[in-house]
C-alpha positions in Angstrom: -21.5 -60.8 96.3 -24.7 -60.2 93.9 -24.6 -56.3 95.4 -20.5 -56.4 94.3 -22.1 -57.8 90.5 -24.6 -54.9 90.6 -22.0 -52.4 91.2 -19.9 -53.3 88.9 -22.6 -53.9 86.0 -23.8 -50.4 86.6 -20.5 -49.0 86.7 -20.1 -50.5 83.2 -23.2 -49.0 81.9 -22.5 -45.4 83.2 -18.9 -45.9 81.6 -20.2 -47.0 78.5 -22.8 -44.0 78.4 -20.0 -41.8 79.1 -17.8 -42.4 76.5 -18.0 -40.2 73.6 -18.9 -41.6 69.9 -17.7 -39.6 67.2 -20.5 -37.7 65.0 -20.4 -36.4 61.4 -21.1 -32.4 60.7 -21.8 -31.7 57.0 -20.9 -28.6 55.2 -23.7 -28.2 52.4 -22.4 -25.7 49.7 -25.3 -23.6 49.1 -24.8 -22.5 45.4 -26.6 -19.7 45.0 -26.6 -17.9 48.4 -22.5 -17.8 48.6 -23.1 -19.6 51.9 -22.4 -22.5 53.5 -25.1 -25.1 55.2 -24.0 -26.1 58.5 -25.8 -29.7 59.4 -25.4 -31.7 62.9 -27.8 -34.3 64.6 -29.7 -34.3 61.2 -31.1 -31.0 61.5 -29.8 -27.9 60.0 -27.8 -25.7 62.8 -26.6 -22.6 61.2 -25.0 -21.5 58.2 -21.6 -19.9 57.3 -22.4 -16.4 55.1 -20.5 -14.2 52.7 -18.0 -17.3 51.5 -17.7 -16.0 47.9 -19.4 -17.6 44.5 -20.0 -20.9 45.6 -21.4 -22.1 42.1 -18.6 -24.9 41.7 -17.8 -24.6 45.7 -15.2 -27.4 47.1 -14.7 -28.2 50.4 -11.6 -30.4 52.1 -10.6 -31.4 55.1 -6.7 -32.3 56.5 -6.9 -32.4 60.3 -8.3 -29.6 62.1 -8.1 -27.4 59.4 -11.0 -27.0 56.1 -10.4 -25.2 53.1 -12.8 -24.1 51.0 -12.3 -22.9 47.4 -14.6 -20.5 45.7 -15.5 -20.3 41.9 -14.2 -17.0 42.1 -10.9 -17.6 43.1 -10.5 -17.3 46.5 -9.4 -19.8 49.1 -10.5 -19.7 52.4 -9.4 -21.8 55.6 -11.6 -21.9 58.0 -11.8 -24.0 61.7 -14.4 -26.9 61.2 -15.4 -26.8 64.6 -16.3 -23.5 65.3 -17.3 -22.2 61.7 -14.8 -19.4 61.8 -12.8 -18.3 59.1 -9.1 -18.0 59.8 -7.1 -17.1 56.4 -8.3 -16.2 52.9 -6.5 -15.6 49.2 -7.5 -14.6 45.9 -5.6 -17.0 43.0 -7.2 -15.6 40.3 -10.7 -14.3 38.7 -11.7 -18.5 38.4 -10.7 -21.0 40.4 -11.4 -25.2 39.9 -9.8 -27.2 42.4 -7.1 -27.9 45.0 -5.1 -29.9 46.8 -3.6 -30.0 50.5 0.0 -31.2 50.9 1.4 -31.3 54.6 3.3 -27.9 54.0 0.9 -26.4 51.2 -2.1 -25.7 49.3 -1.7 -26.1 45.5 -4.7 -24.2 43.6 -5.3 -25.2 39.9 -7.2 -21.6 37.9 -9.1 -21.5 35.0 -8.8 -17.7 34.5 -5.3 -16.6 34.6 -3.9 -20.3 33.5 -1.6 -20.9 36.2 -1.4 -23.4 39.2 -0.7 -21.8 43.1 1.2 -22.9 45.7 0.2 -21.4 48.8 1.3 -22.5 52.6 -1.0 -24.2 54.7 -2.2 -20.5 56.6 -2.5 -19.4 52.8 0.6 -17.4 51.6 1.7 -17.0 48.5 4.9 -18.9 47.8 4.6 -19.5 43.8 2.3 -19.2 40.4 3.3 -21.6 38.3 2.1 -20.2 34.7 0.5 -22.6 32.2 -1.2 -21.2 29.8 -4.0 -23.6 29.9 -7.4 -23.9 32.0 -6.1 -26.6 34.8 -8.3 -29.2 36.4 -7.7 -32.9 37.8 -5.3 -31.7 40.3 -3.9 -34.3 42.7 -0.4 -35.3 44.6 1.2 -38.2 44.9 4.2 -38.4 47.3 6.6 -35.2 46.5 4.8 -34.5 43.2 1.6 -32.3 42.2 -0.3 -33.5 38.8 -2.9 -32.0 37.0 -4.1 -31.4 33.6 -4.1 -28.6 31.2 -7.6 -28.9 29.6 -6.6 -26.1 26.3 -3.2 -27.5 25.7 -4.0 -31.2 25.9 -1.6 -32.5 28.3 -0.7 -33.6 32.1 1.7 -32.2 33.8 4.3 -33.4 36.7 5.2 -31.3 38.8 8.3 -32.6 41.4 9.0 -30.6 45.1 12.8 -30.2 44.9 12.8 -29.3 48.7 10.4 -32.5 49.6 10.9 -32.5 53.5 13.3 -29.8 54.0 10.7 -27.0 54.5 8.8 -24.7 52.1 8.0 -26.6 49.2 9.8 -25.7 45.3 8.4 -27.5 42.6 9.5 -27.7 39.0 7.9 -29.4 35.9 9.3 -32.8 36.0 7.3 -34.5 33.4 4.9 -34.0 30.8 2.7 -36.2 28.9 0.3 -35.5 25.9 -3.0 -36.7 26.0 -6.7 -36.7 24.4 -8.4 -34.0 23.9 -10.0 -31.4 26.1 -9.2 -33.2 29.6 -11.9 -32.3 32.3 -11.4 -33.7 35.3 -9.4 -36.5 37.0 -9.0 -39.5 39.9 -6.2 -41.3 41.7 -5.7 -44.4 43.5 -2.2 -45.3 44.6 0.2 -44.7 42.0 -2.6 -44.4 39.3 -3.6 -41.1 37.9 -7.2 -41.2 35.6 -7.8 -39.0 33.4 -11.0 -38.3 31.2 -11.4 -36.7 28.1 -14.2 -34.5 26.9 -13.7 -34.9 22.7 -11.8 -38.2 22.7 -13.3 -41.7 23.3 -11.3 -42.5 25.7 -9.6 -42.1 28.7 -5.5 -41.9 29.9 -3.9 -43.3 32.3 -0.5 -42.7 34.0 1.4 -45.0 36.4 3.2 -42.7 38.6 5.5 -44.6 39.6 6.9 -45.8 36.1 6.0 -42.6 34.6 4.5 -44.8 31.8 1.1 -43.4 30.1 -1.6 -45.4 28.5 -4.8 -44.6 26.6 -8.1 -46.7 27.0 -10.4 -46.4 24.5 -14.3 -46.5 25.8 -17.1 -48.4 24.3 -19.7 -46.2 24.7 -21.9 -45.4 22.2 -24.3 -42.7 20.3 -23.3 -39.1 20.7 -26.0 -37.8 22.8 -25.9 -34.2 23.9 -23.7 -33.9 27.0 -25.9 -31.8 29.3 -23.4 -31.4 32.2 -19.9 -32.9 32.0 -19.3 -35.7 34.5 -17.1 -35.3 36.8 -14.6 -37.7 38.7 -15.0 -36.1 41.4 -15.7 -39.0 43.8 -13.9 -42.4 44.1 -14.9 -44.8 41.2 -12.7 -46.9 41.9 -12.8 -50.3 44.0 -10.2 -52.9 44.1 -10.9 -54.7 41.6 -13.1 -52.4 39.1 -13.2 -48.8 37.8 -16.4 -46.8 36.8 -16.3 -44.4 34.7 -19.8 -42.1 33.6 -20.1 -42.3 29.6 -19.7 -39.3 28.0 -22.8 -38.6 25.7 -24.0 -42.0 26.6 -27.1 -43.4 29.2 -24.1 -46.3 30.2 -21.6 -46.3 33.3 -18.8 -48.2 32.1 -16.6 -50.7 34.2 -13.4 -52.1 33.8 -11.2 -54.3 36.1 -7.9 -52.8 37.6 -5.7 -53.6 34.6 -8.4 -51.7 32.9 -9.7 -54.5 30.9 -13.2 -53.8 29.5 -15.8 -55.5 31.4 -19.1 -54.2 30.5 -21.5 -51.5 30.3 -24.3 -50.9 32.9 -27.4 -49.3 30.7 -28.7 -46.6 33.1 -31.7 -44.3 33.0 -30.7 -41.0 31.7 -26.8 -39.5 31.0 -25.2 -40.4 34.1 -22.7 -37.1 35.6 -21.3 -38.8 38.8 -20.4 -42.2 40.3 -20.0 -42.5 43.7 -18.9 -45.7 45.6 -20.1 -46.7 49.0 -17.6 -46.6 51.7 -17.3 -50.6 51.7 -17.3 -50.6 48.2 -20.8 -52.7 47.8 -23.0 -50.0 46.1 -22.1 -47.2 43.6 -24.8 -44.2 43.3 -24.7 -42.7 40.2 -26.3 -39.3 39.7 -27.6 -37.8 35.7 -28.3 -34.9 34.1 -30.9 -33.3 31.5 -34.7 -34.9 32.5 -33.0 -37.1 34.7 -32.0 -34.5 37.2 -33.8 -35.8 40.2 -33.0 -39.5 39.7 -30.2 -41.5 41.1 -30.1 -45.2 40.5 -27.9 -47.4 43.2 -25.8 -50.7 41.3 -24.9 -53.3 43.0 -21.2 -53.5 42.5 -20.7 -57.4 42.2 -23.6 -58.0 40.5 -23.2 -54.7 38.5 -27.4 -54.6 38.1 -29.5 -51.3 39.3 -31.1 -52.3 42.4 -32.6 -49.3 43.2 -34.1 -46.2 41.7 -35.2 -42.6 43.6 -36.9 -39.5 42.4 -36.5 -36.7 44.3 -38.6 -33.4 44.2 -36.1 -31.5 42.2 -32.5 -31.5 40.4 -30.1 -33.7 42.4 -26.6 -32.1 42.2 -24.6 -33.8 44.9 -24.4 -37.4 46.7 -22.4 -38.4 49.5 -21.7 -41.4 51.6 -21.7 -41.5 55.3 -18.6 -43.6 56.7 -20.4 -43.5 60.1 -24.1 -44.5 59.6 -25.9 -46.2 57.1 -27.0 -43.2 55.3 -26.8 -41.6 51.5 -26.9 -37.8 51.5 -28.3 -36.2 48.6 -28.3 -32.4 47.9 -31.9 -31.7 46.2 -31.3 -28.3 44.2 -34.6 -26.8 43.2 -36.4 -28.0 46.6 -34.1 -26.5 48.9 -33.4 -30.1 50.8 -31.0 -32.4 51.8 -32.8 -36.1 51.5 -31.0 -39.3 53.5 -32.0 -42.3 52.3 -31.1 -45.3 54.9 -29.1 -47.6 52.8 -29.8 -50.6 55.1 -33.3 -50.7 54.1 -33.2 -48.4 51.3 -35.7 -46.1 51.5 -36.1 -42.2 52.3 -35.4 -41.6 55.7 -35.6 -37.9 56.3 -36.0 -34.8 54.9 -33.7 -31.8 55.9 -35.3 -28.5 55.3 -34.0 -24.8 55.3 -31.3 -25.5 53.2 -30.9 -22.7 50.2 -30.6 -23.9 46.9 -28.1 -27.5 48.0 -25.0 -28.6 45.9 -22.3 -30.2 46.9 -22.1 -32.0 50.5 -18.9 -32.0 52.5 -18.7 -34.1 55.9 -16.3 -33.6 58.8 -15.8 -36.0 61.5 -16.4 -34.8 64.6 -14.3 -36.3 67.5 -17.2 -36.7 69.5 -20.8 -35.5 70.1 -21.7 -32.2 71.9 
């Protein structure tokens, strides 16, 4: 009987060892270098060259496949697993963001003013002409929104053909907002959008199509360095950060977007990025501040912790697998972890040219 017990508990073990656990692969936009970082097991593996200006470089994922779009223009799909690229298309002459839909790729330009819709193997299907930079592009069920940043609006754009095959969209609503908008977020049915010349900030329900402005309590009128992005989530269930234009403050309100308070930071703070369980936001700065980021505990909303690195920080990103903070370390030509259990600097990733922003896939399991 005890050998049967043996047998069994070492038959458990093996099958235990055996089973694969999923790992995380980061794709590390290397500025300056029109390359890609290529980051597994926490060392750097290899590196993915010739990808185009990569100074405002954006990487998503949807599945199996990654896109990548290039400052320049182009858009480029490429197989996250391998590291080679399958499909690539020139928008236009300046390109600022994008979006993946389950039949297409919508591609918001600066340079010629228009928005793209591509398929998902990166056709063209339509340019849909604005006459306005575009930026804060995002969808919500059959529609694509986004913002022109010369003409002072947001625009709704609605797929006539919504699952019945190659998409068709036409403008379906438009709203007038503040001035200059920059860049935007979305939970649910909420569209945020932030304004570079007004104090304040809009806000569209999406499913009303009603649109609201919130004016900010920042203060001063600092010199904006760098303009903060919403790039990442800011936005947990109960509270929304925003980065203070012009201002050393990050600003919360609750989810009615009620005022709450502002949290006086070091320097002019550029991006906020929540932890995947919503306990810690990291917020990154510009001007002297560069290599600072400060971490605030979200339901106490105090800085609890403050790093210098050896250089410009101009990326942060959460792992939603470990307990790690990756930070992309310009100037020293590093990616730092810092292990968010204990908080403190972990490790030091090396041979990485000139690091901005940090993109991970998840891996199904470990090779």
């Amino acid at each position: 009987m005890l050998k049967k017990i043996v047998a069994i508990g070492v038959f458990s073990i093996s099958l235990f060892a055996n089973t694969p656990s999923p790992v995380e692969k980061l794709f590390v936009v290397e500025r300056e270098n029109s390359s890609i970082a290529i980051i597994k097991d926490g060392l750097m593996k290899s590196r993915m060259e010739n990808m185009h200006n990569m100074n405002h470089g954006i990487i998503k994922f949807d599945g199996k496949d990654a896109y990548l779009i290039s400052r320049d223009g182009y858009v480029v799909r490429f197989d996250p697993v391998s590291d080679k690229v399958l499909d690539e298309y020139k928008t236009s002459k300046s390109a600022i963001g994008f979006v993946i839909g389950k039949n297409y790729v919508a591609v918001a330009n600066y340079d010629d003013k228009s928005v793209d819709i591509l398929t998902r193997d990166l056709k063209p299907i339509d340019k849909i002409k604005t006459g306005s930079k575009n930026v804060g592009i995002k969808i919500y069920k059959d529609m694509i929104v986004f913002a022109q940043m010369d003409n002072d609006k947001v625009s709704i754009l609605k797929d006539e053909n919504y699952g019945k095959g190659k998409p068709k969209f036409k403008i379906f609503k438009e709203f007038k907002v503040g001035e200059m908008p920059f860049d935007a977020m979305i939970k649910d049915n909420t569209y945020i959008v932030g304004f570079f010349l007004s104090k304040s900030f809009g806000v569209i329900d999406l499913d009303s199509m009603k649109y609201s402005e919130i004016k900010v309590t920042a203060e001063g009128n600092k010199p904006v360095l760098k303009v903060p992005h919403f790039g990442f989530w800011s936005l947990s269930n109960e509270r929304t950060f925003i980065p203070a234009v012009g201002d050393n403050a990050v600003m919360v309100y609750d989810k009615d977007f009620k005022f709450i308070k502002n949290i006086k930071m070091q320097g002019l703070p550029v991006f906020t990025a929540l932890s995947p369980d919503k306990k810690y936001l990291a917020v990154t700065f510009s001007g002297k501040d560069f290599p600072t980021i400060q971490i605030v505990d979200v339901k106490s909303l105090k800085i609890i912790h403050t790093f210098t690195f050896k250089g410009k920080v101009l990326h942060v990103r959460w792992s939603n697998m470990d307990p790690f903070l990756y930070v992309s370390v310009n100037d020293a030509n590093q990616v730092n972890v810092i292990n968010t259990d204990e908080w403190f600097l972990e490790r030091e990733i090396f041979q990485v040219k000139s690091p901005s922003g940090i993109f991970i896939y998840e891996l199904g399991d470990k090779k």
